[in-house]
Each structure stands twice: as structure tokens, then as C-alpha cells.
C-alpha positions as CSV (number, residue, x, y, z in Angstrom):
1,X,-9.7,8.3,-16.9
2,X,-12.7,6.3,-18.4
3,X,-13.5,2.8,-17.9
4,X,-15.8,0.3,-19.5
5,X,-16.7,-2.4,-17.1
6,X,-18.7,-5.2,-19.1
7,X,-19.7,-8.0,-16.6
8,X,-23.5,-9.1,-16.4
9,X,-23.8,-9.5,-12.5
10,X,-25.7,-6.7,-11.1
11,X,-24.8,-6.6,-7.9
12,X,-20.8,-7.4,-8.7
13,X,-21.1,-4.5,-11.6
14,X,-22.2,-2.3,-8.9
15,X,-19.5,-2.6,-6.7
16,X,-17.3,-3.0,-9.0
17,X,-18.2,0.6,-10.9
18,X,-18.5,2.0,-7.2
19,X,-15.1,1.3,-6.0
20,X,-13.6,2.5,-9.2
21,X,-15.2,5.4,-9.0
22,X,-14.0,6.4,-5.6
23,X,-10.9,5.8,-7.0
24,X,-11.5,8.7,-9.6
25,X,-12.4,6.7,-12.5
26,X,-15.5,7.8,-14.7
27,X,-17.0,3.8,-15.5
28,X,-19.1,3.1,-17.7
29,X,-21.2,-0.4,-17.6
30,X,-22.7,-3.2,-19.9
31,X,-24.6,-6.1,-19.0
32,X,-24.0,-7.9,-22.2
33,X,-22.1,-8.6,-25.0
34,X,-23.5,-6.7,-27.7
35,X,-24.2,-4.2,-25.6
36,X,-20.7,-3.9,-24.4
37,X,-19.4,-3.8,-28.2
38,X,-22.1,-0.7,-28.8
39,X,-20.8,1.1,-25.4
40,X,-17.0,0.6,-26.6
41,X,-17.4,1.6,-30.4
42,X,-19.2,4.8,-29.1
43,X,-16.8,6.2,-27.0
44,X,-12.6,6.4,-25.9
45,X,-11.7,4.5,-23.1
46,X,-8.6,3.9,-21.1
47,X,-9.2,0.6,-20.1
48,X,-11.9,-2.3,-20.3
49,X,-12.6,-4.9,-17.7
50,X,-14.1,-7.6,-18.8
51,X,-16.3,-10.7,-18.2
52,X,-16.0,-13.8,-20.2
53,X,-19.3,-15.4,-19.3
54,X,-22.3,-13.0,-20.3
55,X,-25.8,-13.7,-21.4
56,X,-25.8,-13.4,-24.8
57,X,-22.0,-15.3,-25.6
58,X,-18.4,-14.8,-24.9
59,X,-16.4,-12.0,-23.3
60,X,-13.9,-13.0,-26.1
61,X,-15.8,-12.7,-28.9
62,X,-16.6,-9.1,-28.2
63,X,-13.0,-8.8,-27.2
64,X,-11.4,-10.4,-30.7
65,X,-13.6,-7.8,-32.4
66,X,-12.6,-4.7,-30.8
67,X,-8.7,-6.0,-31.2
68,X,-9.4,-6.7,-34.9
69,X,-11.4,-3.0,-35.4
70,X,-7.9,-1.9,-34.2
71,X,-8.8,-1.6,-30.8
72,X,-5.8,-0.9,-28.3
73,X,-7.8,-0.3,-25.0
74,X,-6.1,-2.1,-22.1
75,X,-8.0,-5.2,-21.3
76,X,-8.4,-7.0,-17.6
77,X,-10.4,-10.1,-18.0
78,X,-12.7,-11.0,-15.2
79,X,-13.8,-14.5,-15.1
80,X,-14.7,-17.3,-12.7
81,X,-12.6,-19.6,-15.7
82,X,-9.6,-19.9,-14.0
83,X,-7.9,-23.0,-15.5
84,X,-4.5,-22.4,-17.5
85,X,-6.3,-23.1,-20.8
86,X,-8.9,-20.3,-20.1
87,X,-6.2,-17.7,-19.1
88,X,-4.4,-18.9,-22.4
89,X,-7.0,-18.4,-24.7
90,X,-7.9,-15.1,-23.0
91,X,-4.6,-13.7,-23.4
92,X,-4.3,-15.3,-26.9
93,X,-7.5,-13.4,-27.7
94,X,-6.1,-9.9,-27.1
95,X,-6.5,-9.7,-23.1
96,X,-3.7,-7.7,-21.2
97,X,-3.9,-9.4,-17.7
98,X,-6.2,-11.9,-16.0
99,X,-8.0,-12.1,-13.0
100,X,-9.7,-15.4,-11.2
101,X,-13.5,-14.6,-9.4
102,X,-13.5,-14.3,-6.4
103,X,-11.2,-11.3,-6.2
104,X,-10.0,-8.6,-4.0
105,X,-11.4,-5.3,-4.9
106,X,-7.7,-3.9,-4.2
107,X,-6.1,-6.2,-6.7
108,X,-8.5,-5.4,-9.3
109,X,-7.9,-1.6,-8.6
110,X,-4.3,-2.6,-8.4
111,X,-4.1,-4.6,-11.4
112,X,-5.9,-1.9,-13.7
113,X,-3.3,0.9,-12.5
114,X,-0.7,-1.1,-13.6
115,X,-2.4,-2.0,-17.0
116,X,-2.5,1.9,-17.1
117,X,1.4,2.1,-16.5
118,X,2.5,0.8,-19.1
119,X,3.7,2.9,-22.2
120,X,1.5,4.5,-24.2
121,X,-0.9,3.8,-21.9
122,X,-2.9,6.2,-19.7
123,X,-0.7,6.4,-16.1
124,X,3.0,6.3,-15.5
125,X,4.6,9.7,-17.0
126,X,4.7,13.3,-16.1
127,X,3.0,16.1,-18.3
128,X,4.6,19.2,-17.9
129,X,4.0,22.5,-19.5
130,X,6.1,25.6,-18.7
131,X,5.9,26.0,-14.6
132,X,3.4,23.2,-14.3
133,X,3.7,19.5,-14.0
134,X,1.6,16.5,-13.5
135,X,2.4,13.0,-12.2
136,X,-0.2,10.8,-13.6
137,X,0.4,7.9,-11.8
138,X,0.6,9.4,-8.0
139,X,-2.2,12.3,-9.4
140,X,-0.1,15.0,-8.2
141,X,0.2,18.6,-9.7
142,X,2.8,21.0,-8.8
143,X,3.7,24.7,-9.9
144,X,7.5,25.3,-10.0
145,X,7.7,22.4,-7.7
146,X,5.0,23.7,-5.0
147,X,1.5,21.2,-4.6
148,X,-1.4,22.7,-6.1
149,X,-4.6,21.0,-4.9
150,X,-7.1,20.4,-7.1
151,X,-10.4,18.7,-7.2
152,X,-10.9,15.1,-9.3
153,X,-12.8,16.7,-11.3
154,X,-10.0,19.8,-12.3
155,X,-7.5,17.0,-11.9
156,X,-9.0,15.2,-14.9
157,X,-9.9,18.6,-17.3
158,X,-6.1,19.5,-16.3
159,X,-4.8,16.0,-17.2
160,X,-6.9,15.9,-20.5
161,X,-5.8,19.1,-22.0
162,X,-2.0,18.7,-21.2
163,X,-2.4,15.1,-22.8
164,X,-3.5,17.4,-25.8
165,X,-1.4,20.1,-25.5
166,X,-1.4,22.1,-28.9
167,X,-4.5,20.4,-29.9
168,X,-7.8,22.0,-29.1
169,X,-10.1,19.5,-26.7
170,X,-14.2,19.7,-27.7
171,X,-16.4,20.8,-24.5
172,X,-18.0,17.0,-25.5
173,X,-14.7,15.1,-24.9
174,X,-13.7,16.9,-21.6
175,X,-17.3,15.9,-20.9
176,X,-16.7,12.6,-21.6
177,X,-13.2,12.4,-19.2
178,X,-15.3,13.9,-16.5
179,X,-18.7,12.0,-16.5
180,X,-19.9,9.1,-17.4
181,X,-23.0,7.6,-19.4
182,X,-25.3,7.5,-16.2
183,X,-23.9,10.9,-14.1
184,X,-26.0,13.3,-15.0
185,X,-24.5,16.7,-16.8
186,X,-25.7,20.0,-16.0
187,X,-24.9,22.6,-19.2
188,X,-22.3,24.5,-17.9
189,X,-20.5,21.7,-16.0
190,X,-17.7,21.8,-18.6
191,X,-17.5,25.4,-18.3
192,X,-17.8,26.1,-14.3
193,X,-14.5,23.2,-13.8
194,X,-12.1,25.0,-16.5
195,X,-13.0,28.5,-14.9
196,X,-12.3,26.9,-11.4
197,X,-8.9,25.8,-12.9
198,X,-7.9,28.9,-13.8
199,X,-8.6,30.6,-10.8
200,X,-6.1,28.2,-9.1
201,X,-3.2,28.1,-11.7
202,X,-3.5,32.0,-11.9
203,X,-3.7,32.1,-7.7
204,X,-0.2,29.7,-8.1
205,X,1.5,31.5,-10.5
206,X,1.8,28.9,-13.3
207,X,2.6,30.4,-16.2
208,X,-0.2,28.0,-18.8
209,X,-3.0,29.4,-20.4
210,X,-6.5,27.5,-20.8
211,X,-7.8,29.5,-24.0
212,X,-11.1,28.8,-24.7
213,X,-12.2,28.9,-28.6
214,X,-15.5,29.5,-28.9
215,X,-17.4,27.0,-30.9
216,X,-14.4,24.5,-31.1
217,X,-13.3,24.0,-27.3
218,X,-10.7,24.4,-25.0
219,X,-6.4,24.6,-25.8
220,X,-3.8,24.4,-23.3
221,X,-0.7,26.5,-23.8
């Protein structure tokens, strides 16, 4: 899952991205506004935390853009504005759920999973195809009802493709599920974590089939 974090405190952003990270996100960070609205029209993300008070104007602004471009990306608003006027107007203005600096890391984390429950949204449903079946929101895959333990990074090419299943998925968008803007990416990082899957769903048994098309990308089936 891919995040956009827009908040213009360095050392809060970097904590911020960190923890979310551990938690298997792939984040991707802004220090402004205009900078956040370039990050956010070049890319898909699953949810956006954002900061009202940046630099160059209001997080809402940026926010009322996105939602009028037709934007749907989950929104957390981060703010040290915590009267009931601000958290108002920030809902008003397209925002999901609020939360009042200072914060716990946990219920940030916490807050964003359930923004991510909701339907339609990125957690909180199974994907199954034939023998194999993922529970997005406790990140647990099973073959005919055994575990299979995978690595974050197979966890999310597995959990992209079944999200896409009949569709074929770009080498460029699984790289964009796995990585974010400042990870670096080796050339056949793509390549080495789908042949790693593969090996494992074979070794279980699960009767799915990651076809790769050459030129176009990858189809689960």
C-alpha cells in the first residue's frame, strides 16, 4: 500500500514516514503544498496524510483540488488546529478523519488502517483466487487454508495482482506498490520478487498462475 505524507516538519515527516514504513507501507513525502499536489497528480495512492499548515499555504487548498480533480484517496488531516471550527472546515473540505498534534504514532497508524477499511478502500476484504486467499486487513495468505509466509515485499506484488485479477499489471505499477520515490530500484527488482512468488505458491500447491507477458507486464490467473 502507498502513502503520500505531506507535512513540512522535517524531523516529524521522518518519523512519521519511518514508522509507516515498518508497518509495510511504501510513503512517499512532500514538504509543501505545491509540491504535495505534483507528488499526488503523478502517482496512485491509497491514502494521504495531511498537514494543514505548510509553507507555501493551506493543507486544504491542495486538498479541495485533488477532491474536485476527482480525487478519492483517503484523507487523515494532521494539524496542530484542533478547535471544532478547524476539524469542521477540514472535514467539509473533503478530509476523511482528523487528528490533533501532538499525537501517538499508534493512533495515527491506527487511524489510517481504519481509513483503509472502509469499502472500496484498500484493507478490510479477502481476495481469493482458486486455492489461494488473502486477508488484507490482518496481511495473511493461505493455500487451501494452510499459512503461506511471504515477505512484505511478495506480500504486496501478491496483493496487487489479485486486486487486478484478469487485468495485466505493468512491471512500472508493481514497482510503484513496492518502492517508493526515494528507495532506490535495482532493474530486475520487479522481476527477482514475482519469480520468488512463484517458487512458494508452486512449493504450496496453489493452483494460480503469475503469467508474465512480455512487454506488457504481469497477469494473475
Amino acid at each position: 500500500m502507498r502513502v503520500l505524507l505531506i507535512e513540512d516538519s522535517q524531523r516529524l515527516c521522518q518519523a512519521i514516514a519511518e514508522s509507516l514504513r515498518a508497518q509495510g507501507f511504501a510513503v512517499d513525502t512532500a514538504a509543501t503544498a505545491a509540491e504535495g499536489l505534483r507528488v499526488w497528480r503523478a502517482a496512485d495512492y491509497d491514502a494521504a496524510v495531511l498537514d494543514l499548515m505548510l509553507p507555501d499555504g493551506s493543507g486544504l487548498d491542495a486538498l479541495k483540488q485533488m477532491r474536485d480533480r476527482g480525487s478519492t484517496t483517503p484523507v487523515l488531516i494532521l494539524t496542530a488546529l484542533g478547535a471544532i471550527e478547524d476539524r469542521v472546515r477540514g472535514l467539509d473540505c473533503g478530509a476523511d478523519d482528523y487528528l490533533v498534534k501532538p499525537f501517538a504514532m499508534q493512533e495515527l497508524i491506527a487511524r489510517l488502517r481504519a481509513l483503509l477499511r472502509r469499502p472500496g478502500a484498500a484493507l478490510g476484504r479477502t481476495l481469493t483466487l482458486g486455492s489461494l486467499k488473502l486477508d488484507t486487513s490482518a496481511r495473511i495468505v493461505t493455500v487451501a487454508e494452510t499459512p503461506l509466509e511471504l515477505t512484505r515485499s511478495e506480500l504486496m506484488v501478491l496483493e496487487t495482482l489479485l486486486r487486478n485479477q484478469g487485468r495485466v499489471v505493468s512491471k512500472e505499477r508493481l514497482a510503484e506498490c513496492l518502492y517508493d520515490f526515494e528507495q532506490e530500484r535495482s532493474p530486475n527488482s520487479v522481476e527477482t520478487q514475482v519469480h520468488r512468488l512463484r517458487r512458494k505458491l508452486a512449493a504450496a500447491g496453489a493452483d494460480v498462475s503469475l503469467r508474465t507477458l512480455r512487454g506488457l507486464g504481469y497477469l494473475a490467473s
